[in-house]
Backbone as JSON Lines, residues from 0, in Angstrom:
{"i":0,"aa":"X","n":[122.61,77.82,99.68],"ca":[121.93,77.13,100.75],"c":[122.9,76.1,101.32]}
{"i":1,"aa":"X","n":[122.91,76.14,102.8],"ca":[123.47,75.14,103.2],"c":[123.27,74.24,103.61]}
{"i":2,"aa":"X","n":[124.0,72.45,103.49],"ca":[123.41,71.23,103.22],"c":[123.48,70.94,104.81]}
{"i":3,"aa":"X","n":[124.61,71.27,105.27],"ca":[124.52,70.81,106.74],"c":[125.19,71.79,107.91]}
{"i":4,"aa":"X","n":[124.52,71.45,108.96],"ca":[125.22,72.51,110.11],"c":[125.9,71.68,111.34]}
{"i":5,"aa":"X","n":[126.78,72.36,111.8],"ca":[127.5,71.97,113.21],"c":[126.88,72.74,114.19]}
{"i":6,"aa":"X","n":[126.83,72.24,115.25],"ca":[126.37,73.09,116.72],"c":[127.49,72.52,117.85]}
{"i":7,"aa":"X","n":[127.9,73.78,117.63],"ca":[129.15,73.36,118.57],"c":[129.0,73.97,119.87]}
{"i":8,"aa":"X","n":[129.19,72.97,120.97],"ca":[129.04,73.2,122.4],"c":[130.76,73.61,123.27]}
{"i":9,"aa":"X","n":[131.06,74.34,124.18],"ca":[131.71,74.59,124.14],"c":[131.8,74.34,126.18]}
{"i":10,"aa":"X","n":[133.04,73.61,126.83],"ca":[133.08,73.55,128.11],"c":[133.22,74.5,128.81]}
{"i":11,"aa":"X","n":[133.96,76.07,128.53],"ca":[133.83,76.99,129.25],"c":[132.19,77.87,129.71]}
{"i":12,"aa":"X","n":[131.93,77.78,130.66],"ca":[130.55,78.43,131.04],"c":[130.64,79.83,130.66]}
{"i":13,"aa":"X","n":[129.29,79.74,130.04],"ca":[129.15,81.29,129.61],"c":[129.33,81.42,128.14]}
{"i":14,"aa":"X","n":[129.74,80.63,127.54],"ca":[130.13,80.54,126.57],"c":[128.74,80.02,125.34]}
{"i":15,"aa":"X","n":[128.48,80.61,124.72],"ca":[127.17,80.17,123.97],"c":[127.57,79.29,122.94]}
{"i":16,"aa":"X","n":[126.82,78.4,122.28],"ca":[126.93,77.24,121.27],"c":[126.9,78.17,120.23]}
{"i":17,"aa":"X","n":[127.78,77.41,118.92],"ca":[128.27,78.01,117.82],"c":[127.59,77.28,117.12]}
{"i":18,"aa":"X","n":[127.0,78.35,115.92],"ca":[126.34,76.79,114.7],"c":[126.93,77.59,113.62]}
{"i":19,"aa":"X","n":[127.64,76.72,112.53],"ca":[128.45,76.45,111.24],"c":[127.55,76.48,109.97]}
{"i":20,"aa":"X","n":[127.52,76.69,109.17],"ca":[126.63,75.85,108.27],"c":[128.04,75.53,107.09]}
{"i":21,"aa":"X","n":[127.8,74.63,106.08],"ca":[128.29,73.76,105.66],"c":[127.68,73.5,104.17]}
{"i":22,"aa":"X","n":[128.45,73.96,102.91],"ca":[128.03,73.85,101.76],"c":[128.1,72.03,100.93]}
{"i":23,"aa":"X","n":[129.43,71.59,101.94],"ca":[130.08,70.44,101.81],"c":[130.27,69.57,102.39]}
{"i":24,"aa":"X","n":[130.28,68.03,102.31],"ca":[130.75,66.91,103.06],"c":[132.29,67.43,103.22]}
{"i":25,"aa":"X","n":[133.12,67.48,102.77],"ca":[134.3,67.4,103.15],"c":[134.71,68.36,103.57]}
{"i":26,"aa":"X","n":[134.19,69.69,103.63],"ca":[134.38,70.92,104.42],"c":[133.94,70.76,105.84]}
{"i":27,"aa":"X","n":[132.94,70.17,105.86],"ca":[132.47,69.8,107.35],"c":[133.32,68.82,107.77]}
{"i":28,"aa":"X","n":[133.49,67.67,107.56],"ca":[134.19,66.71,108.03],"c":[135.89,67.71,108.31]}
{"i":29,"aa":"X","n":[136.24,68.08,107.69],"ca":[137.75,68.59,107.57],"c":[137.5,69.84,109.2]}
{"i":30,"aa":"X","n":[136.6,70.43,109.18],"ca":[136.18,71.17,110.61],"c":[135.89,70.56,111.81]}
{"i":31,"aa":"X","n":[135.44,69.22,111.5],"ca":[134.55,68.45,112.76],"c":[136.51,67.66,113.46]}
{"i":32,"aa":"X","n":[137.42,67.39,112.23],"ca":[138.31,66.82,112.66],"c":[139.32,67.79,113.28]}
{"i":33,"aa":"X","n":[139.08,69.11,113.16],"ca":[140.01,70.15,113.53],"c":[139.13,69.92,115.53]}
{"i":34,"aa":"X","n":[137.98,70.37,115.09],"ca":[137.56,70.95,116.65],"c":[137.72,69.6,117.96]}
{"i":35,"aa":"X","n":[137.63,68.22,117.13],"ca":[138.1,66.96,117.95],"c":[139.41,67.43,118.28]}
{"i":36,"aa":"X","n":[140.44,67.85,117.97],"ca":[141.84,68.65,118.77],"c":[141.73,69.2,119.39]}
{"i":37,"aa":"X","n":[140.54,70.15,120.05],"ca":[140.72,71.7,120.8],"c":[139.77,71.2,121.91]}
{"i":38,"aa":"X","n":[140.44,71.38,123.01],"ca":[140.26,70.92,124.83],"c":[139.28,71.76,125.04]}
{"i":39,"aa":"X","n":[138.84,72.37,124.53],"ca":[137.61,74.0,124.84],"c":[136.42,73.2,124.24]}
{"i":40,"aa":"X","n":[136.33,72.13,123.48],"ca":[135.1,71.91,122.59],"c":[134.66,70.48,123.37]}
{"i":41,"aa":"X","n":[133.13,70.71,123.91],"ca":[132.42,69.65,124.86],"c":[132.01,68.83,124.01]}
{"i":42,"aa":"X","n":[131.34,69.18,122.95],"ca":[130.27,68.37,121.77],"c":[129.93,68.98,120.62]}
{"i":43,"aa":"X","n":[129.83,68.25,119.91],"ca":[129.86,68.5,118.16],"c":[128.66,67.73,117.69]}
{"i":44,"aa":"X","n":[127.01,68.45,117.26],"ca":[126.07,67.99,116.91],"c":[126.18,68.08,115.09]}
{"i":45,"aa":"X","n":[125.46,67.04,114.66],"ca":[125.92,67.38,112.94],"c":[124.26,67.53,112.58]}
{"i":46,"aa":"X","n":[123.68,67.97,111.84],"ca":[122.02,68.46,111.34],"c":[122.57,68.47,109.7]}
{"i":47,"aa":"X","n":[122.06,67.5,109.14],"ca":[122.19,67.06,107.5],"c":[120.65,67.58,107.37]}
{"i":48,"aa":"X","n":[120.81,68.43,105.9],"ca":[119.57,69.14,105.83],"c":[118.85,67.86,104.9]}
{"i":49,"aa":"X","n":[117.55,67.45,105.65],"ca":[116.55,66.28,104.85],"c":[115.22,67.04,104.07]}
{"i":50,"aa":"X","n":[115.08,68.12,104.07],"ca":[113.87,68.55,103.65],"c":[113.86,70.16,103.43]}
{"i":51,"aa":"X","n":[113.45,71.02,102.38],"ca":[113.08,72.19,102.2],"c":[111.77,72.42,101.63]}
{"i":52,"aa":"X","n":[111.23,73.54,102.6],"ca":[110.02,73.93,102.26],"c":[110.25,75.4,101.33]}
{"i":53,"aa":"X","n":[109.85,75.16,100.63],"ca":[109.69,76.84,99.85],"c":[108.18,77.6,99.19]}
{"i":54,"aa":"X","n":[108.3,78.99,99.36],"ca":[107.3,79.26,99.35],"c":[107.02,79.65,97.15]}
{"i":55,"aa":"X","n":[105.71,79.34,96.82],"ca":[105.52,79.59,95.23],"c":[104.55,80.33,95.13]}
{"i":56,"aa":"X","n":[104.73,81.09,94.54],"ca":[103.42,81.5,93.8],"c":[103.32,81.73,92.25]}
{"i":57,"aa":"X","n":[101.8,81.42,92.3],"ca":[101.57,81.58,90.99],"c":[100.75,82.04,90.56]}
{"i":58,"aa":"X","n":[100.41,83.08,89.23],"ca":[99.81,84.26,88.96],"c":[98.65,83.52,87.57]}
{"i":59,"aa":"X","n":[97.36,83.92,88.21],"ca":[96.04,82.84,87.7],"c":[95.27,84.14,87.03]}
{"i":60,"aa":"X","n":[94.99,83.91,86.0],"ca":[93.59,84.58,85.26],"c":[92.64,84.41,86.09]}
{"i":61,"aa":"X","n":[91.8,85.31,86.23],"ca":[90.76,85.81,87.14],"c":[89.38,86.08,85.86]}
{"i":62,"aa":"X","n":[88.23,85.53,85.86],"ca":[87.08,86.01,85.49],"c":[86.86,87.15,85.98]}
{"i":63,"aa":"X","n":[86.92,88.29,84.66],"ca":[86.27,89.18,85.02],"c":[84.94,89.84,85.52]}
């Protein structure tokens, strides 16, 4: 599962937003400082994952 994602916007038109996901602080950070170099990249959104829902179940004796 990944902790955080990038959405990367990009200045050429036509061009669709990229999203990353991110196992790591320092894997992300080490990417976010690469794409601050590259003249093609408009904006860099960061989404830190705060919450997971998951689904449970659980298996109940039933009166016959």
């Amino acid at each position: 599962m990944c902790s955080c994602l990038l959405r990367i916007k990009y200045k050429a038109q036509g061009e669709p937003p990229a999203l990353i996901p991110f196992d790591d602080e320092a894997g992300m950070q080490s990417r976010i400082d690469e794409l601050k170099g590259l003249d093609t990249v408009a904006s860099v959104q960061v989404f830190r994952l705060a919450e997971t829902i998951q689904r449970k179940e659980v298996w109940e004796n039933v009166p016959a």
